[in-house]
C-alpha positions in Angstrom: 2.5 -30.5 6.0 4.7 -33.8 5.4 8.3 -33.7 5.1 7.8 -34.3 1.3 6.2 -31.0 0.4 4.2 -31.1 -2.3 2.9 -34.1 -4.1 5.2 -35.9 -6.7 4.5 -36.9 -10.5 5.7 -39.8 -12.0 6.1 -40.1 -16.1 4.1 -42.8 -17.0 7.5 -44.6 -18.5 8.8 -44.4 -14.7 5.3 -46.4 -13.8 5.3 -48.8 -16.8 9.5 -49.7 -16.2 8.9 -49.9 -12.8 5.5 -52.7 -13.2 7.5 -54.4 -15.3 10.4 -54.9 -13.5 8.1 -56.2 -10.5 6.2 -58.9 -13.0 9.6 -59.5 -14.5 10.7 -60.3 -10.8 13.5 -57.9 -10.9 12.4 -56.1 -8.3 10.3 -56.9 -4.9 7.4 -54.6 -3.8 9.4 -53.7 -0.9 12.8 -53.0 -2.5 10.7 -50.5 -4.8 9.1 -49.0 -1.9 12.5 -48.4 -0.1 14.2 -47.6 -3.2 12.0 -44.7 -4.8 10.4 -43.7 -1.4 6.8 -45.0 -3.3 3.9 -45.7 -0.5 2.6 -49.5 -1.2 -0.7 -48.7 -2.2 0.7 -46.3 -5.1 2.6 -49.6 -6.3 -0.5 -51.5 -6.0 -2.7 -49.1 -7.9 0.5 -48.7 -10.9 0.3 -52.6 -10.9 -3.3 -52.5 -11.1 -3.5 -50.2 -13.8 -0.5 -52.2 -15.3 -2.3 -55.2 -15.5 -5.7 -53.9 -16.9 -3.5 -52.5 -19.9 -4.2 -48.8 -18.4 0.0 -48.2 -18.6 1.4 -49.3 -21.6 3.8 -48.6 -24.4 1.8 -46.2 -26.8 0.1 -43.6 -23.9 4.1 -43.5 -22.6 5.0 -42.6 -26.1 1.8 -40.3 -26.3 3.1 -38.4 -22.6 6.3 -38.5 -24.1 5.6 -36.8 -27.2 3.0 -33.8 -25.9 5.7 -32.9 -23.6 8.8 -32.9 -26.1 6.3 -30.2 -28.2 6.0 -28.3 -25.1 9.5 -27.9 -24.7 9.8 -27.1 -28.3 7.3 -24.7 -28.0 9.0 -22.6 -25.0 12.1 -23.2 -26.7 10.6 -21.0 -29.8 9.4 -18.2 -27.9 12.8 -17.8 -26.0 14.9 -18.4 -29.8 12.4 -15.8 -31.2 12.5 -13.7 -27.5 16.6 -13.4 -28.4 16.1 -12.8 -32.1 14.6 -9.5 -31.0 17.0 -8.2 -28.6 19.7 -9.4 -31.1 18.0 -7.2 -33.9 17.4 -4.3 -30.9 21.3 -4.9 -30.3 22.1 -4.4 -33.8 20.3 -1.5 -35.0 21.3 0.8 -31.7 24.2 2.6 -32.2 27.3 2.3 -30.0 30.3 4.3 -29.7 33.7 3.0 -31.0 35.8 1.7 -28.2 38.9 3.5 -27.9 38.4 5.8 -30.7 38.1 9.0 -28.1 41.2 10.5 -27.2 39.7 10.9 -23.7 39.9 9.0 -20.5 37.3 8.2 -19.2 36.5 7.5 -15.4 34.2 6.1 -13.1 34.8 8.3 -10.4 32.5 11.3 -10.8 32.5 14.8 -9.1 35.1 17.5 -8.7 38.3 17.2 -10.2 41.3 18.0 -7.4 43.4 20.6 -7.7 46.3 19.9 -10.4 48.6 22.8 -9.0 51.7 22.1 -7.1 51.0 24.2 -3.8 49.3 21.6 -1.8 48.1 21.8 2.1 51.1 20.8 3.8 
């Protein structure tokens, strides 16, 4: 197993800023490689794809979009997961705090002796 782990993803905006920036001339091959810890012949295949019009503006947008609806959609379940135990919360009755005249105490078991002969 490498040192990595398990293989990393790239959004297709990373691959599409970064191919530009290396047509632009921002950035060297290189400098990318050592920068984003990116093996050559990924950049190579990203610039491939870059220049065939395989990476561009609208399938970012497209990527972008389909995962903003699954966040929304896991969002929902967990807003509508906490509406429930909010109404569960609600209809369960509690006792008053403070309206018993008792103490209360987290120690259980036998109560000690109140009586003032005591082992001496």
């Amino acid at each position: 197993m490498s040192a990595r782990g398990l293989y990393r993803r790239h959004s297709l905006q990373f691959k599409l800023q970064l191919c530009t920036d290396i047509r632009n001339g921002k950035i060297g091959r290189r400098e990318a490689r050592r920068t984003y810890q990116i093996s050559a012949n990924l950049i190579q295949l990203w610039l491939s794809q870059y220049d065939r019009g395989e990476l561009n503006a609208e399938e970012a947008a497209a990527t972008t979009i389909s995962e903003y609806e699954a966040k929304i959609a896991a969002l929902e379940r967990k807003v509508g997961q906490l509406t429930m135990e909010v109404d569960l919360l609600k209809k369960t009755p509690q006792r008053p705090l403070g309206a018993s005249s008792e103490t209360s105490s987290i120690i259980s078991g036998p109560l000690s002796a109140q009586s003032g002969g005591g082992v001496r």
